[in-house]
N, C-alpha and C positions, 0 to 999 in steps of 0.2 A: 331650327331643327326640332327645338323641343315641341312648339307649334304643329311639324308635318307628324312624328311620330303619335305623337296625341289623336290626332285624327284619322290615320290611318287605319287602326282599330273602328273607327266610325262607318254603320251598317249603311247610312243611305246618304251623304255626301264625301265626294273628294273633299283634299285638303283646303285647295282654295276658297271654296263654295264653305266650307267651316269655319274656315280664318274669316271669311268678310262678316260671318252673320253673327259674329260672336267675338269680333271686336272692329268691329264697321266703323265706328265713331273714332276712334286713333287712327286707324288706317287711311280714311279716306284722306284726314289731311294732312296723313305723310304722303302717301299718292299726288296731288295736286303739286306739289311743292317738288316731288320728283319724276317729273314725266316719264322718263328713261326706264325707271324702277316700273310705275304706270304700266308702261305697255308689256312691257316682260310680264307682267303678273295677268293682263288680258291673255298674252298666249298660254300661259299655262293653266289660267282657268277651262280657257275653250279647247283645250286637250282633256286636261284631267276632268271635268264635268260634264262631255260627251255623253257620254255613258247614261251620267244622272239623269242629263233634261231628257235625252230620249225617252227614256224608262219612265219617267214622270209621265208623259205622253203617253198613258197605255189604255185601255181598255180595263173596266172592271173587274178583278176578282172577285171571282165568288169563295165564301166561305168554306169548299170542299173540295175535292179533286177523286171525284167518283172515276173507279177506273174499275176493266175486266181482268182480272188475276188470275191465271192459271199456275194453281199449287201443287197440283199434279195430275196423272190422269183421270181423266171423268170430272175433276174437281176444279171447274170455275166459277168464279164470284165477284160480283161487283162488289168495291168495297171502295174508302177513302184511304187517299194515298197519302203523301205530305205534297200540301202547293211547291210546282220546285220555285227558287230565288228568282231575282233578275238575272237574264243572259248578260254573260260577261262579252270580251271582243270578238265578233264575227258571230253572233248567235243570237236568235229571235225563242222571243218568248209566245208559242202558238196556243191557241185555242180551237180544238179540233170540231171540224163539223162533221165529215160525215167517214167512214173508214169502212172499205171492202173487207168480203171476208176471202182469203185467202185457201187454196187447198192445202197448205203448209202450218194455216192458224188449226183446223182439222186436225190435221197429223200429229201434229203436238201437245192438243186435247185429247184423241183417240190413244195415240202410240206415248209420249211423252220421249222422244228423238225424232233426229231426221239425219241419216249417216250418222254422223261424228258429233253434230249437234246432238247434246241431251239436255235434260231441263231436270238439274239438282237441287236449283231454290224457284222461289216463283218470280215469276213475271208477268209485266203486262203485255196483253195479247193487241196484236192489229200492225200493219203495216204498210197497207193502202189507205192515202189518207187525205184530204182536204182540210183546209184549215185556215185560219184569221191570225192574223200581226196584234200579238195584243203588249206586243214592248219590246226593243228594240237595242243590242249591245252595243259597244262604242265599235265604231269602225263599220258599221253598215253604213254602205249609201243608196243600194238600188229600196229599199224594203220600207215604208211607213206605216205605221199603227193604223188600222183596218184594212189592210190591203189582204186579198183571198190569196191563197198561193195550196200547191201541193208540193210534197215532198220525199226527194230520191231515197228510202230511208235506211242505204249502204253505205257507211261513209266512209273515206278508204282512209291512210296516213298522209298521203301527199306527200310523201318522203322518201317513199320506197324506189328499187329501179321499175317495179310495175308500172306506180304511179310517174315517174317521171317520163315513162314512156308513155306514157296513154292509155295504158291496159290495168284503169285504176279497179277496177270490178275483181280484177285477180290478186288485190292486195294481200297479204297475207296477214296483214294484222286488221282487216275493215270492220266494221261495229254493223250490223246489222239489229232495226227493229226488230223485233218479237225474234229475236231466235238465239237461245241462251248464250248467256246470260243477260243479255240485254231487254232491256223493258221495249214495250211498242207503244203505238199510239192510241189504244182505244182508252183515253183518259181523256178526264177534257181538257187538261194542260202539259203542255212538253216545252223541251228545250230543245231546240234543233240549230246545224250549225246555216251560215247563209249562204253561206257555195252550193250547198246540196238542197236547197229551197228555190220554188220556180212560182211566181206571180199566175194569175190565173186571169184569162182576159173577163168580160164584164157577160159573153155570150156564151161562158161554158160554166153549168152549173157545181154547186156542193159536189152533187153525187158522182157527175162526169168527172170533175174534177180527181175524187177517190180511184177512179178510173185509169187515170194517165199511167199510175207505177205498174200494172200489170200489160195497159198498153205496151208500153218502154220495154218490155218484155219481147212480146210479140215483133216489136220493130225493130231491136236490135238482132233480133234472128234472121226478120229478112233481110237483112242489110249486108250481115256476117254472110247470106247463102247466095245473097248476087240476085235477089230476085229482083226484075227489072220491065220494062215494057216488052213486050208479047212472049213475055215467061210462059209455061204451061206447069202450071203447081200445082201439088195433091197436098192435103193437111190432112193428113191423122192425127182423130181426139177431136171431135168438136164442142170439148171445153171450152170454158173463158179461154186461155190462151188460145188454143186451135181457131176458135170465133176471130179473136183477135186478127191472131198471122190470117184468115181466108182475109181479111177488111184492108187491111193491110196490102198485102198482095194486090187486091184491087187495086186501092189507094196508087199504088204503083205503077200501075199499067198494065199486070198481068193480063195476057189475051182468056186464058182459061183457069177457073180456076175448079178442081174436085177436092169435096168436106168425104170422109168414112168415118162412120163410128157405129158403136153399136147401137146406140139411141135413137131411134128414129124421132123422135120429140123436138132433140136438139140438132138431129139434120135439117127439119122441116124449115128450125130454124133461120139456119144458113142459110137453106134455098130463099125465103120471106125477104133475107138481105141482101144476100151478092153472089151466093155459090152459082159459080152455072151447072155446076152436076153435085149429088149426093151418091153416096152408097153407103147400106148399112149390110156391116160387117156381123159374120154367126160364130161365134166359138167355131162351131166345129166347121167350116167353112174350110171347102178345098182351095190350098193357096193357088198354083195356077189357075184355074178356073177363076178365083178372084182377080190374078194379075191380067186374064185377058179381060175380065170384065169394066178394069178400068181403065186399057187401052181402048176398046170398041166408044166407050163412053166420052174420051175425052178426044178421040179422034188425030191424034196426033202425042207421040212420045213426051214423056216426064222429062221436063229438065230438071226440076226441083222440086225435093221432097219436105217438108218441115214436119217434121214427127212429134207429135205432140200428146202421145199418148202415154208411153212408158211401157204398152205393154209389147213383149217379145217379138206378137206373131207381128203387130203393125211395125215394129222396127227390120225386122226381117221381109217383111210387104214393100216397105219403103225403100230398103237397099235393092229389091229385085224388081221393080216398077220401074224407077230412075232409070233414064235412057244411058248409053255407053255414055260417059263423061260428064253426066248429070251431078248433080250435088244433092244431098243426103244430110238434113239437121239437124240434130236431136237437140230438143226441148225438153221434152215429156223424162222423167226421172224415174227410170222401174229397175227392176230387180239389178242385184249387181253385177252379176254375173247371166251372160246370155249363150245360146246357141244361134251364133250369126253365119253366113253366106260366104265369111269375108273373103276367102281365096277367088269366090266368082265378082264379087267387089271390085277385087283389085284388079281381075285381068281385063273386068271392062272400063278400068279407070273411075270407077264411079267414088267420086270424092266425099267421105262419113266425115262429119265434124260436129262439135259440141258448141253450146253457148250456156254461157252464166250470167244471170242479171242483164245488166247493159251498161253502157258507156255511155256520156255525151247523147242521149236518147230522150232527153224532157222538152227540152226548146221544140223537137222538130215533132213530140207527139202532141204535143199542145198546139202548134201550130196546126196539124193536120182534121184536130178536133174543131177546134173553132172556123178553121174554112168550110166545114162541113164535108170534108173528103173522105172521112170517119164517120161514122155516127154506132154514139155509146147506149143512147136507150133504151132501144130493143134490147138489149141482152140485160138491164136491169130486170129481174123477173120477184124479187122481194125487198121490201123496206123495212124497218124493223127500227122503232125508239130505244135510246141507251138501257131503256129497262127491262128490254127483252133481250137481251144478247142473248141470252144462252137458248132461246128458240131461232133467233136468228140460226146458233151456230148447227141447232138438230137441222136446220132447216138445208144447211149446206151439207151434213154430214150425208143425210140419206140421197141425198143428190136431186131432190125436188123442184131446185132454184139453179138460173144458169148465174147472174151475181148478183149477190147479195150484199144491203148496202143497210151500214147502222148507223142511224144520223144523231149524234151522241153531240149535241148542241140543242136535243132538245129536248127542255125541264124534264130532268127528274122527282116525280113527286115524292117531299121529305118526311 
C-alpha cells in the first residue's frame, strides 16, 4: 500500500508500470517463484497502464497551443493557450485540422450573446471541426493515433431523462463548443469525449470533413420533417444550412425541390448543384403574389417547408405555401417574437415544428458524403491559414463567402 500510494501521485505511470521499473530486480524473482501472485499483477498492470501505453503512442506535440480567443466583442486574437494533459477514460487527445466558420462564431464576435448564451470571460472560438488522434484514454477501442475523425461538439450528460430517451440534443446540462462558457476548437489541441467523435473515411477530405457538424444540422431537419421520396420541398435561406437541407432533400428522393432567398449569388448557386427551381425574394415583395409564384414554379403543392432563414416574412411565406397538412420547419433562428398566420395554420392543419442541433446524425452524414450523394465543395467558397482567422471571420461576417474553412494544421510562422 505504501508502494500504490507513492505512485499514485506519479504524473506519467500507474502504479504497476512504477513498481516494476523501480524495483524490477526484487520483484521479478518473487514473481517467478509465485506464479499465482504473477498473473494477478499482469492483470492489473494491463488495466491500470491502458491509459499510459496508449498515450505513449501519440503523435508529437508541439511547443504551443496557438488558439482564436474571443475576449469580447470585436476583440479576437490568436494567442497561446496551455497544451491540455493526457485524455483520461473515454477521451482522445485531437489535433485539429481544419474548422468551419459558423454564423453563431459571427454572432458572438459581432453581438457577444446568442439568447441566453452570453460571453462573460473568453473563449476559444470554432466548432465545426476535423481532426487527428494524436493520444488516446483508457477505455477507447474504436479510435487509434492518426486516425482523421470529426466531431459532434454537443455533448450531452447521458444521465438525464432526455438522454435516456434519445432526445440527448435537448439535454439540459450539454456542453457545447464555442458557446459560453465553454472553449471550441479553433486550437490546435483539444480534448474531446469518444462517443461524440466519428472516424472520417480515407475519401472525405480535412475540409469536408469540418463540413459533416453543420451537415448533421441540415439532416436532422429533414428527417424531424418526413422529407422523403417524391416530397415537393421549398427552402428558405440559401445559406450553408438552407444549401445544406436543398442537398439533402435531393439526397432523399425529393421529386422537387424550390431554394428563395434574397441573394441571387447564392441562388445561382443552388441551381449549379441541385435546386430544380430558384426564387429571389424583395423586401418589399407582395406576399400572395410571392405564394402564387411559387406554386406556378413548382407545379404541384408544398408538402414541406424547411425554413432556414430566420426572417419573419419567410417564416410567414413558409406556414402559407405549405399545402393543407403539409409540414413547416423552422431552422433559421430570428427574432423572438413574430407576427404569424397561426389561426390559418391551424385550420389547414399545417403542422410548425422546431429543431435543435441533431441526434444520432454523424454516421449517416458521413456516410452520405463519402458515397457521393452529397457533395461539400461547391459550397466551399474561402480557405484561409490559422493566421488569418480574423479575415477569415470579416470574411463570413459581410457575407462574401458561402463556407468558410480555417485550416489551422497549418504552420504558423513563430
Amino acid at each position: 500500500m505504501i508502494l500504490r500510494d507513492q505512485c499514485l501521485h506519479h504524473q506519467q505511470h500507474s502504479w504497476p508500470s512504477f513498481i516494476f521499473q523501480n524495483y524490477g530486480k526484487y520483484l521479478t524473482n518473487y514473481l517467478i517463484s509465485h506464479p499465482i501472485v504473477f498473473k494477478r499483477y499482469i492483470q492489473l498492470a494491463t488495466i491500470c497502464d491502458s491509459s499510459h501505453i496508449k498515450s505513449n503512442n501519440k503523435i508529437p506535440q508541439p511547443k504551443t497551443n496557438i488558439s482564436a480567443v474571443l475576449h469580447k466583442v470585436n476583440d479576437l486574437r490568436l494567442e497561446d493557450k496551455p497544451i491540455p494533459p493526457m485524455p483520461g477514460p473515454n477521451e482522445l487527445l485531437l489535433r485539429t485540422l481544419c474548422v468551419g466558420i459558423c454564423g453563431s462564431d459571427v454572432h458572438y464576435w459581432k453581438h457577444g450573446f446568442i439568447g441566453n448564451f452570453v460571453l462573460k470571460n473568453p473563449i476559444i472560438m470554432g466548432h465545426e471541426t476535423s481532426a487527428q488522434v494524436a493520444a488516446v484514454g483508457s477505455g477507447v477501442k474504436n479510435f487509434k493515433v492518426g486516425d482523421r475523425v470529426c466531431c459532434e461538439p454537443a455533448v450531452s450528460c447521458r444521465l438525464c431523462a432526455y438522454c435516456k430517451d434519445g432526445q440527448y440534443n435537448l439535454c439540459d446540462e450539454i456542453l457545447c463548443h464555442a458557446t459560453p462558457p465553454y472553449d471550441g476548437t479553433l486550437t490546435q489541441y483539444f480534448i474531446h469525449p469518444a462517443d461524440f467523435t466519428f472516424k472520417l473515411p480515407d475519401n472525405i477530405t480535412d475540409e469536408e470533413g469540418a463540413m459533416i457538424e453543420p451537415l448533421s444540422v441540415a439532416l436532422y431537419a429533414a428527417k424531424r420533417a418526413g422529407v422523403e421520396g417524391g416530397s415537393a420541398v421549398m427552402v428558405t435561406g440559401a445559406g450553408p444550412i438552407g444549401l445544406f437541407q436543398m442537398m439533402i432533400s435531393k439526397a432523399f428522393g425529393s421529386l422537387r425541390v424550390i431554394v428563395l432567398d434574397t441573394n441571387m449569388n447564392r441562388l445561382k448557386l443552388a441551381k449549379s448543384i441541385c435546386a430544380d427551381e430558384i426564387l429571389q425574394v424583395h423586401k418589399d415583395g407582395n406576399e400572395e403574389q410571392l405564394i402564387q409564384t411559387v406554386h406556378q414554379l413548382m407545379g404541384k403543392p408544398i408538402d414541406i417547408t424547411l425554413e432556414c432563414s430566420g426572417a419573419p416574412k419567410m417564416v410567414r411565406l413558409a406556414m402559407l405555401s405549405t399545402k393543407d397538412g403539409g409540414t413547416v420547419l423552422l431552422t433559421g433562428h430570428g427574432p423572438k417574437d413574430m407576427n404569424l398566420p397561426m389561426s390559418t395554420a391551424a385550420i389547414r392543419e399545417v403542422t410548425v415544428m422546431g429543431s435543435f442541433r441533431y441526434r444520432n446524425c454523424f454516421p449517416l452524414a458521413i456516410q452520405l458524403v463519402s458515397s457521393g450523394k452529397v457533395q461539400l465543395k461547391p459550397l466551399i467558397s474561402h480557405r484561409f491559414p490559422f493566421k488569418q482567422t480574423l479575415d477569415a471571420f470579416n470574411v463570413a461576417f459581410k457575407g462574401e463567402g458561402v463556407k468558410v474553412i480555417i485550416r489551422v494544421n497549418e504552420i504558423i510562422a513563430q
